[in-house]
N, C-alpha and C positions, 0 to 999 in steps of 0.2 A: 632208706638212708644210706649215703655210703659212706663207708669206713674211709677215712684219714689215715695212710702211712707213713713212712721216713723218705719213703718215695715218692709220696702227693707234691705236687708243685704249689709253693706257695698262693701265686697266682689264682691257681684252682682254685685253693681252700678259701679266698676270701672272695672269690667271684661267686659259688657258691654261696657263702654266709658270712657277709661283712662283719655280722656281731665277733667272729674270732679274731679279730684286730688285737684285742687288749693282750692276746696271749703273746705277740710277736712282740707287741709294745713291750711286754713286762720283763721279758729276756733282751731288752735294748736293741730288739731290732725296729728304729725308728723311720727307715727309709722307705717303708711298702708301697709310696708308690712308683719311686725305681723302678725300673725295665728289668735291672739285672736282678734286683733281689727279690721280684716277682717270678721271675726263672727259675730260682733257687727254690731245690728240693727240701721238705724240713729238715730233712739229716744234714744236707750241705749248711745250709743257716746255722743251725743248732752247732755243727764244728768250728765253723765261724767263730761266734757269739761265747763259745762253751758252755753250751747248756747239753741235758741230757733229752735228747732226741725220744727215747721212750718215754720220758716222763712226759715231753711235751703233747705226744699223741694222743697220749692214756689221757691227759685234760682237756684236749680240743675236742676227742670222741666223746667223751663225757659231755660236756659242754653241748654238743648237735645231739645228744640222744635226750638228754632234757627238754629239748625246745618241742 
């Protein structure tokens, strides 16, 4: 399984595993299928948006380690 960074490209993570949708959804980032914010790193999103970029990883890695 691999680990999820602040560095992972959005893109990846759901190309990977659609199911983490909701986490993007939940911090109001509504536009994933955009080109641009597909490109976007979780840390770049999460500065965006203002969310905390560790929290986000700590529950998307959680999230792929359950399944």
């Amino acid at each position: 399984m691999t680990q999820i960074t602040k560095d992972t490209v959005i893109g990846d993570i759901l190309d990977m595993d659609e199911s983490t949708a909701p986490f993007f959804l939940e911090m109001g980032m509504h536009c994933l299928g955009c080109p641009a914010s597909r490109g976007e790193s979780v840390e770049e999103a999460c500065q965006v948006h203002g969310v905390d970029a560790d929290e986000l990883v700590r529950k998307i890695n959680a999230h792929l380690a359950g399944k």
